[in-house]
C-alpha positions as CSV (number, residue, x, y, z in Angstrom):
1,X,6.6,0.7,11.6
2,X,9.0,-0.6,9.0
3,X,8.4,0.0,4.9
4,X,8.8,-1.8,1.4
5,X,10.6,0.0,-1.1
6,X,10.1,-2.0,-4.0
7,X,9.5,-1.4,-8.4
8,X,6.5,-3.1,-9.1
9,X,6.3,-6.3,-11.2
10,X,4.6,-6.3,-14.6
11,X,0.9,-7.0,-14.5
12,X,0.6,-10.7,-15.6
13,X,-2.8,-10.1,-17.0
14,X,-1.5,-7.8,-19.7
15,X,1.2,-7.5,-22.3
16,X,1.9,-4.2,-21.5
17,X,4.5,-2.9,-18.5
18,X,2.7,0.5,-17.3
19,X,3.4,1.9,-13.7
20,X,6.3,-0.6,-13.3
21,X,9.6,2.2,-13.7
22,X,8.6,3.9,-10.6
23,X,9.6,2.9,-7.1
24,X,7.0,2.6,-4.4
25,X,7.0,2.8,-0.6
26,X,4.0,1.2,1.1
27,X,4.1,0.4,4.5
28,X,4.0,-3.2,6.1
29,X,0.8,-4.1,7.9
30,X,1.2,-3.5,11.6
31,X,-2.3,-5.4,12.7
32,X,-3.9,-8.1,10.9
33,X,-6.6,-8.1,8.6
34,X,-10.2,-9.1,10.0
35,X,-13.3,-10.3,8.3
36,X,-16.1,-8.5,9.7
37,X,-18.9,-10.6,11.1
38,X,-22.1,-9.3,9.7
39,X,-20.8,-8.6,6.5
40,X,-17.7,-10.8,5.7
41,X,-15.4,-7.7,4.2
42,X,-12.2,-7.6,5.5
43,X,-10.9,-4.2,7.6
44,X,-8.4,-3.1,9.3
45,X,-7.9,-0.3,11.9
46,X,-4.0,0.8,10.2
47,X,-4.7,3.6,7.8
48,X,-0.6,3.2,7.0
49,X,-1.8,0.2,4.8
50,X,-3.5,2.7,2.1
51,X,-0.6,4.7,1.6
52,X,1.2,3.9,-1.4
53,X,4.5,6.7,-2.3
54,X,5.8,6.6,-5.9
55,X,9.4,7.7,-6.5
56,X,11.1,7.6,-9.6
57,X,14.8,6.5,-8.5
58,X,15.7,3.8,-5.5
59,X,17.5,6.5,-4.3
60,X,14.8,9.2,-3.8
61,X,12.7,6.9,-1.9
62,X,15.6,5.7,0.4
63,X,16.2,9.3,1.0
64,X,12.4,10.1,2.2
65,X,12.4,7.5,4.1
66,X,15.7,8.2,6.0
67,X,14.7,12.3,6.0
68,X,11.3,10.7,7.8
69,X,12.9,8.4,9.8
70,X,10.9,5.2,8.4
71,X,12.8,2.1,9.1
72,X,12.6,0.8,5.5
73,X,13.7,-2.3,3.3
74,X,15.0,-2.5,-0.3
75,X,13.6,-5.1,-2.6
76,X,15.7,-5.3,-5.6
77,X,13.4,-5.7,-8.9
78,X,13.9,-9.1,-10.9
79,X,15.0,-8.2,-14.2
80,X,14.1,-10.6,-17.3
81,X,16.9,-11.7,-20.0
82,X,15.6,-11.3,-23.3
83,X,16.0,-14.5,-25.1
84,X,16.3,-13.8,-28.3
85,X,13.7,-15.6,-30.8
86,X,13.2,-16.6,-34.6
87,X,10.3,-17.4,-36.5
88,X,12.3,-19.3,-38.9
89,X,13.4,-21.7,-36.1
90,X,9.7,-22.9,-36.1
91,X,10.5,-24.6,-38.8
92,X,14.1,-26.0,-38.4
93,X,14.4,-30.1,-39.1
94,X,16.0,-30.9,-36.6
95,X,13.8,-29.4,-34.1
96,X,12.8,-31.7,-31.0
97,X,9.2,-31.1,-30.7
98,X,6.6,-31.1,-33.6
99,X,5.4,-27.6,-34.1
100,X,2.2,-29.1,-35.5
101,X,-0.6,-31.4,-34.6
């Protein structure tokens, strides 16, 4: 059974960027997901799939996993460039796009 070692991304739904410094370790789904027939939910017999490990260094998680013997997988987090912004810019006459209506 191999494993994700991955930071979470930020929550798109929100401005803020909780639970995204720690590292986590979920395991990849070794059967598929089914829909059940007389209900329509979706199961699975792999009980690896609700584990979810939170680390708080790359390195700590790399080291349970190799202590375990997981066969694992880095995913290196996408980090964003600040672009740097000024109000005052809104204004600017030479902007290319009207800022108003």
């Amino acid at each position: 059974m191999r494993a994700r070692i991955y930071k979470p991304a930020k929550n798109a739904m929100q401005s803020g960027k909780a639970r995204t410094k720690l590292w986590l370790l979920e395991y990849e789904p070794e059967t598929a997901r089914v829909p059940d027939p007389l209900m329509g939910w979706t199961s699975s017999n792999d009980m690896r799939q609700q584990l979810a490990l939170e680390f708080d260094t790359q390195e700590e998680a790399v080291a349970y996993a190799q202590k375990h013997g997981i066969a694992y997988q880095v995913y290196e987090p996408h980090v964003l460039v600040p672009r740097p912004k000024s109000y005052s810019d809104n204004f600017r006459f030479d902007r290319k796009q009207p800022w108003s209506h």
